[in-house]
C-alpha positions as CSV (number, residue, x, y, z in Angstrom):
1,X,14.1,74.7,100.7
2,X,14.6,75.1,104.2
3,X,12.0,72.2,106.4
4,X,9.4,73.2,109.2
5,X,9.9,71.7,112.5
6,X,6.9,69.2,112.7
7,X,5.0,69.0,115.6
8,X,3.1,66.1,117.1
9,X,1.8,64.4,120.1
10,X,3.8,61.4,121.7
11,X,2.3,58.2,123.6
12,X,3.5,59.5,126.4
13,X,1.6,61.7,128.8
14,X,2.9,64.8,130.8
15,X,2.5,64.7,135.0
16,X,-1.7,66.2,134.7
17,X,-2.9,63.9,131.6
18,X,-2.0,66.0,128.5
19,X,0.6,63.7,125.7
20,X,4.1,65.1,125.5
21,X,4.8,67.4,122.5
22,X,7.2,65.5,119.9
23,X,8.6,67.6,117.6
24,X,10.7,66.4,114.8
25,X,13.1,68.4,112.0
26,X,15.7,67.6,109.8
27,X,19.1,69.8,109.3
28,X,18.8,70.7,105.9
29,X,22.1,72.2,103.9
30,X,21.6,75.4,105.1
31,X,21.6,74.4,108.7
32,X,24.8,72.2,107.8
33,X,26.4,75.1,106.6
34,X,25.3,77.6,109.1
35,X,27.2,75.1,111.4
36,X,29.9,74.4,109.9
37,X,30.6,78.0,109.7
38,X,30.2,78.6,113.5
39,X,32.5,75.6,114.6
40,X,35.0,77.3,111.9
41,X,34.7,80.4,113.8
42,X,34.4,79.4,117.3
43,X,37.6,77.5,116.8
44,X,39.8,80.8,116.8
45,X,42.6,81.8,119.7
46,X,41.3,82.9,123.2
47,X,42.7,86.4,124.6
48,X,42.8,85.4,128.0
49,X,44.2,82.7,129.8
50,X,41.8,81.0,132.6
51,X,43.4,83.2,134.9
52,X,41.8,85.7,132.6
53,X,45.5,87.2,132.0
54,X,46.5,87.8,128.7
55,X,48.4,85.5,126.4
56,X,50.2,88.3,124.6
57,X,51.1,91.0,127.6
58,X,51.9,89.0,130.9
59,X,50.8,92.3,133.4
60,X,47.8,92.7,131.2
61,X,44.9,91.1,133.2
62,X,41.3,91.4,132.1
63,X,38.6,91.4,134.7
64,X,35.3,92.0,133.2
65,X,32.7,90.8,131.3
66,X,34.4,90.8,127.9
67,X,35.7,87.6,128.8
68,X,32.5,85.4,128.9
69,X,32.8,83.4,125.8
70,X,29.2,83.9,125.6
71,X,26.5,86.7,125.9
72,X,24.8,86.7,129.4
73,X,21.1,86.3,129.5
74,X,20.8,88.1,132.6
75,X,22.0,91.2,134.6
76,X,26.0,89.9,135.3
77,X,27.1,92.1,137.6
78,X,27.8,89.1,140.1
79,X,29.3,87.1,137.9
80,X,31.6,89.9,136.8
81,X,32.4,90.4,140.6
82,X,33.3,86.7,141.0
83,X,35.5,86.9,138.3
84,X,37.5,90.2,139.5
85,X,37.7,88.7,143.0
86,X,38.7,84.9,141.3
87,X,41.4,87.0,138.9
88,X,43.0,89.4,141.8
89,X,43.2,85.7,144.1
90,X,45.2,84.2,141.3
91,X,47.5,87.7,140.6
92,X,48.0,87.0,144.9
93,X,48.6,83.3,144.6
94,X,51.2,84.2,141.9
95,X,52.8,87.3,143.6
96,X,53.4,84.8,146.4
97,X,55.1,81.9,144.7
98,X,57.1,84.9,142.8
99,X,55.6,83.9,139.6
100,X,54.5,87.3,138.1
């Protein structure tokens, strides 16, 4: 039987007067489980390097947003430019010290 979060008021008050919301839980087995299962999972072999070149095909280089290791909240079309422009730097950088 999974447990409600429980929600109460703290001795403490916010900035304007009101007491701070305390709310308590306990992880119960299914929660244990349920992480336990993601640490298993997250655990597993990246694709990409932090150059965001690939471990298994050396002129394979991946600059998009398939390589966040999460999902973005928001519209990522800057990050997703920062990383191309980061990635192509790096493929220069190594051109240059005739690394590639």
């Amino acid at each position: 039987m999974d447990i409600t979060p429980e929600t109460t008021l703290a001795d403490d008050l916010e900035q304007y007067g009101p007491r701070v919301a305390r709310i308590t839980y306990v992880r119960v087995e299914n929660d244990k489980a349920l992480v336990h299962h993601a640490l298993e999972k997250m655990s597993a072999a990246s694709v990409v390097n932090v150059d965001c070149r690939s471990w298994d095909i050396p002129d394979l280089w991946v600059c998009k947003g398939s390589v966040f290791p999460t999902v973005g909240g928001m519209n990522p079309s800057l990050t997703i430019q920062a990383i191309a422009i980061r990635t192509a730097f790096r493929i220069g950088q190594l051109a240059a010290a005739g690394d590639l």
